[in-house]
C-alpha positions as CSV (number, residue, x, y, z in Angstrom):
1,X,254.1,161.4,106.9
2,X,250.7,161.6,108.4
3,X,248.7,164.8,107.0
4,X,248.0,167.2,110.3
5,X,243.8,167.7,110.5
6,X,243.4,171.5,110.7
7,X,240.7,172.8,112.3
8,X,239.2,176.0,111.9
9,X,237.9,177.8,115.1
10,X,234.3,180.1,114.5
11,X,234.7,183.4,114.7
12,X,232.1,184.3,117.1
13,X,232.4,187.6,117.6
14,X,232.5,188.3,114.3
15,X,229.4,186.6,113.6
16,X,227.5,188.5,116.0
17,X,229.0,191.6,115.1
18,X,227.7,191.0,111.5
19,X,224.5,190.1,112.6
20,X,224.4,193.1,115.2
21,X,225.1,195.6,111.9
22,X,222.6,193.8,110.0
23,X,220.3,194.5,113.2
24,X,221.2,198.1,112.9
25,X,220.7,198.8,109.3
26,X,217.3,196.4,109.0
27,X,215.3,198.4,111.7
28,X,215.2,201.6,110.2
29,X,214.4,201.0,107.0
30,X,211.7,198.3,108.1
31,X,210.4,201.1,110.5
32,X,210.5,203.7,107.0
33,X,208.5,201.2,105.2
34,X,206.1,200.3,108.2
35,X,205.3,203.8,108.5
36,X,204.4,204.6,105.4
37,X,201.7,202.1,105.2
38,X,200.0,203.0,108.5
39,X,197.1,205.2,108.9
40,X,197.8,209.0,110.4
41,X,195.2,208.0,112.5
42,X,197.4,205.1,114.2
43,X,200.5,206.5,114.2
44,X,200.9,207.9,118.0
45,X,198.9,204.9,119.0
46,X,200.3,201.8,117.7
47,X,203.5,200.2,118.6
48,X,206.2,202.0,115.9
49,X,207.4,198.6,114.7
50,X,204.4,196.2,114.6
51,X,202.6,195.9,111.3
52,X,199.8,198.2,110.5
53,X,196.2,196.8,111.6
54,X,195.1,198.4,108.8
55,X,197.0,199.0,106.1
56,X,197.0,201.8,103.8
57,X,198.5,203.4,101.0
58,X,196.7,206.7,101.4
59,X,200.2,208.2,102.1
60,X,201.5,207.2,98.9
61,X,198.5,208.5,97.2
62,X,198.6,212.0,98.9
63,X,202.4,212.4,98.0
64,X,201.8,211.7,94.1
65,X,198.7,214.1,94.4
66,X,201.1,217.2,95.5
67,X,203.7,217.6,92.6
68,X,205.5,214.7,93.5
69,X,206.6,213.6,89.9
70,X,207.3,217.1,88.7
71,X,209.8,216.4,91.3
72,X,210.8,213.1,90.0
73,X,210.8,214.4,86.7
74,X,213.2,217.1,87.6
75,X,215.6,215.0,89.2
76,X,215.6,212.5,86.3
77,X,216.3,215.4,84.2
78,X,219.4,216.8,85.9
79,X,220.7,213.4,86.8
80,X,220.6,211.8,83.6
81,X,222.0,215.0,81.8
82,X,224.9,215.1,84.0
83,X,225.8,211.5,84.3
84,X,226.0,211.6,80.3
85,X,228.4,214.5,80.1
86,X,230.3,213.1,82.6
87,X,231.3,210.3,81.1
88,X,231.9,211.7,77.8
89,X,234.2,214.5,78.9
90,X,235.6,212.2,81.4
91,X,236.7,209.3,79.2
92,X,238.0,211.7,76.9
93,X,240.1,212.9,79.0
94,X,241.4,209.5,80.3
95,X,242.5,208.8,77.0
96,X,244.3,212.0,76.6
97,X,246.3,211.6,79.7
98,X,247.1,207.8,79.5
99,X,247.9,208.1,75.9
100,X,249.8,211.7,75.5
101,X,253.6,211.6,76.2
102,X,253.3,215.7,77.0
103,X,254.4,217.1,80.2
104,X,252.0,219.9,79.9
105,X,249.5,216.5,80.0
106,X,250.3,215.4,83.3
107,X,250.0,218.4,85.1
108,X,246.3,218.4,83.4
109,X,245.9,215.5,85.4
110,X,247.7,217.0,88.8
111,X,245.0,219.8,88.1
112,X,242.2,216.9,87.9
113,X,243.4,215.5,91.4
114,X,243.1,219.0,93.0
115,X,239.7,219.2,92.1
116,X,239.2,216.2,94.1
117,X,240.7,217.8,97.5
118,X,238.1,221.3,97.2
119,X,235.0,220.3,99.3
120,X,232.1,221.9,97.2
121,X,230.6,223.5,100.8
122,X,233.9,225.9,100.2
123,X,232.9,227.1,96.6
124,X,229.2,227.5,97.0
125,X,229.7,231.4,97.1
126,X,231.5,231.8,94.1
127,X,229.5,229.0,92.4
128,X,226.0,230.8,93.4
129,X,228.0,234.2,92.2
130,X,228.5,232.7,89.0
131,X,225.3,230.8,88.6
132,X,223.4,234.1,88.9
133,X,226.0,236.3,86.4
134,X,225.7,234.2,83.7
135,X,221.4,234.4,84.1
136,X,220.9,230.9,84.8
137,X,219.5,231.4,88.7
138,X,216.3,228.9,89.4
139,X,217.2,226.7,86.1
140,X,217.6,222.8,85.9
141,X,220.9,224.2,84.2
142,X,222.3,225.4,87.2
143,X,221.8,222.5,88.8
144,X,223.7,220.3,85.9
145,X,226.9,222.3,85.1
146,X,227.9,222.6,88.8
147,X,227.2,218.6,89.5
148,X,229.3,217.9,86.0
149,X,232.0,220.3,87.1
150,X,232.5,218.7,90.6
151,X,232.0,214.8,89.6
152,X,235.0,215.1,87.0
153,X,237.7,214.7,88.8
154,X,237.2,211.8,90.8
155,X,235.7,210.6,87.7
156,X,238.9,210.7,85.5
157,X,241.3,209.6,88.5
158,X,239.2,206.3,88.0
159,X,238.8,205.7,84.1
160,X,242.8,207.1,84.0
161,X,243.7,204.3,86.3
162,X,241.4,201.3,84.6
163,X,242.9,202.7,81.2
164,X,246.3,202.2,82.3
165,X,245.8,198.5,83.0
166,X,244.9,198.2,79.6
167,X,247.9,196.7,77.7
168,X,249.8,199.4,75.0
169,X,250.1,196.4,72.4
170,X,246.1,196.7,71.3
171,X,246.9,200.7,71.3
172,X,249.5,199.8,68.7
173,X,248.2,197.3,66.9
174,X,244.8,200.0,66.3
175,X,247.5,202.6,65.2
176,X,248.7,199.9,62.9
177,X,245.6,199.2,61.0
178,X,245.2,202.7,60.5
179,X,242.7,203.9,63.3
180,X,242.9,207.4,64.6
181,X,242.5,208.6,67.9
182,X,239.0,208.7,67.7
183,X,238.8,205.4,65.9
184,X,240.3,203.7,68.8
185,X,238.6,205.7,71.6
186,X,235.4,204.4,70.2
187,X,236.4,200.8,69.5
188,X,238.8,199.7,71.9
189,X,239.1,202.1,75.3
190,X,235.5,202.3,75.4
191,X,234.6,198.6,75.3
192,X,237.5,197.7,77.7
193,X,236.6,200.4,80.2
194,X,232.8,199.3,80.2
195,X,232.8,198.7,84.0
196,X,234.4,201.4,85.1
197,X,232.1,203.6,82.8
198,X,229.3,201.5,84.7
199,X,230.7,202.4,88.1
200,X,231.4,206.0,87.6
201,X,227.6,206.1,85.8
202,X,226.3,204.9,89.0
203,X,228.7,206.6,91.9
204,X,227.9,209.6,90.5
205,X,224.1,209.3,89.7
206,X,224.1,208.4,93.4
207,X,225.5,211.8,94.2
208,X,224.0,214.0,92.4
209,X,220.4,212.6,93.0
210,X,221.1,212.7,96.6
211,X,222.3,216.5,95.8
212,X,220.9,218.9,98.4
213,X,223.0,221.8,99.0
214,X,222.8,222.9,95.0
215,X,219.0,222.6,94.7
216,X,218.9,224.5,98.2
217,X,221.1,227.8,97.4
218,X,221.2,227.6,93.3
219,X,216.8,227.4,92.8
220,X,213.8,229.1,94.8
221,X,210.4,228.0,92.7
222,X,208.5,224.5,93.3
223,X,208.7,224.6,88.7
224,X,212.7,223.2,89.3
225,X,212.7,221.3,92.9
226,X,214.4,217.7,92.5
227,X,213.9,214.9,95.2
228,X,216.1,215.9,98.2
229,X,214.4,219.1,98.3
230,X,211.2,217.8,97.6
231,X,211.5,215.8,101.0
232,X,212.4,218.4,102.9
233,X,209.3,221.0,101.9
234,X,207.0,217.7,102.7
235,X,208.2,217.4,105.7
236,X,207.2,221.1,106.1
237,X,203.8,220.2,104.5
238,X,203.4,217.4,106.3
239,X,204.8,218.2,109.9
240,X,202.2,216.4,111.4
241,X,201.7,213.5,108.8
242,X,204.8,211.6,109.5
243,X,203.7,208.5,107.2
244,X,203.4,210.8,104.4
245,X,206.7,212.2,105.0
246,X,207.9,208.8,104.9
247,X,206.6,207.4,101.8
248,X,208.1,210.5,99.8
249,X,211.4,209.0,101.1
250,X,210.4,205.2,100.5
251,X,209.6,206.7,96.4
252,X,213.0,208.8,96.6
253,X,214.6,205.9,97.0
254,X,213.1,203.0,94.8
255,X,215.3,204.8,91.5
256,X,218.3,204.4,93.8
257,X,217.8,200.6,94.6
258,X,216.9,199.7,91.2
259,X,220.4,201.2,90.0
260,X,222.5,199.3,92.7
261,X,220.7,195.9,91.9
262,X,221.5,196.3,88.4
263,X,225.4,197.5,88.7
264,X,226.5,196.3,92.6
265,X,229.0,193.6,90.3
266,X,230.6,196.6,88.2
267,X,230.0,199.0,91.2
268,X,232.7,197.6,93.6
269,X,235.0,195.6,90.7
270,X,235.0,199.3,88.8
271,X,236.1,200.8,92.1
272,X,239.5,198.5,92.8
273,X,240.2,197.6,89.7
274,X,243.1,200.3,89.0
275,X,244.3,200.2,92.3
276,X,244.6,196.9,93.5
277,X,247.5,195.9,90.6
């Protein structure tokens, strides 16, 4: 029998659709970057996306000059705090509801999902009521403990499901040599759920550094503005400066690229490994 040649026909369409989105998402940023280098001076007078004829990075320099890495600092802080305590009390809890043979466990983990359907734009009332009962108004604090509380749930459905994939036999055999829970939290469900623990690290650092509405409603004094609302009292302060406006967003973002180059792999693997068995 004579093997049939098959031939496979181009998708052209779909080429120039992906080069079309590439178009779209390319332009801005190039134009953000642009921007920032150009004089204030040539800004309403050169063409917006032709390289500066003289470039500059005076708007860089007058964005560090006015606080800028308090704000960095600040962000940092409540980012890196959070993130931590995330994945401490998230794994924890993983274990507890892969692992635990109780009813009552399982509807810990319905509880877990709920939190996951309440939008936080519906509790920022009662969150704001809270923040300011318990004395903590205008803190980094109140900031972190509202970012931990709503990152949780979608932060366990993920580690619950990667845990699950992980066989019981090694569970059993650590239970045979004498390890406690603890013992075997530590030595075995921690290594094996390194990338999801990378992926929820960075899905959530991405969220709460892009955080607005908290650092909006929950502080009031330039000592505890983070990034987001950094940029938006620049653009206040620099209404007419747009290049300086833009080069607070091109060093907002720098932290943001450098985490996505180093976990992209673990990012999207993290994300489908549960659910796609």
């Amino acid at each position: 029998m004579t093997a049939r040649s098959t031939r496979t026909t181009p998708n052209v369409l779909g080429g120039l659709g992906g080069w079309l989105w590439l178009l779209v998402v390319i332009v801005p940023i190039y134009y953000i970057v642009v921007t920032s280098l150009r004089p204030q001076a040539d800004y309403y007078t050169e063409n917006p996306l032709s390289w500066p004829s003289a470039p500059t990075i005076d708007a860089y320099r007058q964005v560090l000059e006015n606080d800028f890495l308090r704000y960095f600092a600040n962000s940092v802080i409540v980012t890196g705090t959070s993130v931590v305590v995330i994945l401490a009390v998230s794994l924890m809890a993983s274990y507890v509801v892969v692992r635990s043979v109780r009813r009552s466990t399982s509807r810990l983990f319905q509880v877990f999902l709920l939190g996951i359907a309440i939008p936080i734009q519906a509790t920022i009332i009662p969150v704001y009521y809270l923040i300011v009962q318990l004395g903590l108004y205008d803190t980094l604090l109140a900031l972190i403990l509202p970012s931990i509380a709503f990152a949780i749930p979608l932060s366990v459905l993920i580690l619950t499901n990667f845990l699950r994939d992980v066989p019981g036999e090694l569970f059993e055999s650590m239970r045979v040599d004498g390890a406690g829970e603890w013992r075997t939290l530590w030595s075995l469900a921690l290594p094996l759920t390194r990338p999801a623990i990378v992926t929820v690290g960075i899905y959530d650092g991405l969220m709460i550094w892009n955080g607005f509405l908290f650092p909006l409603v929950l502080t009031q004094s330039a000592e505890t503005r983070v990034l987001p609302l950094s940029l938006w009292a620049f653009q206040g302060e620099f209404s007419v400066n747009v290049p300086a406006v833009l080069a607070a967003v091109v060093l907002s973002v720098l932290p943001i690229l450098a985490a996505y180059a180093v976990g992209r792999r673990q990012l999207v693997s993290g994300l489908t490994a549960g659910f796609g068995k």
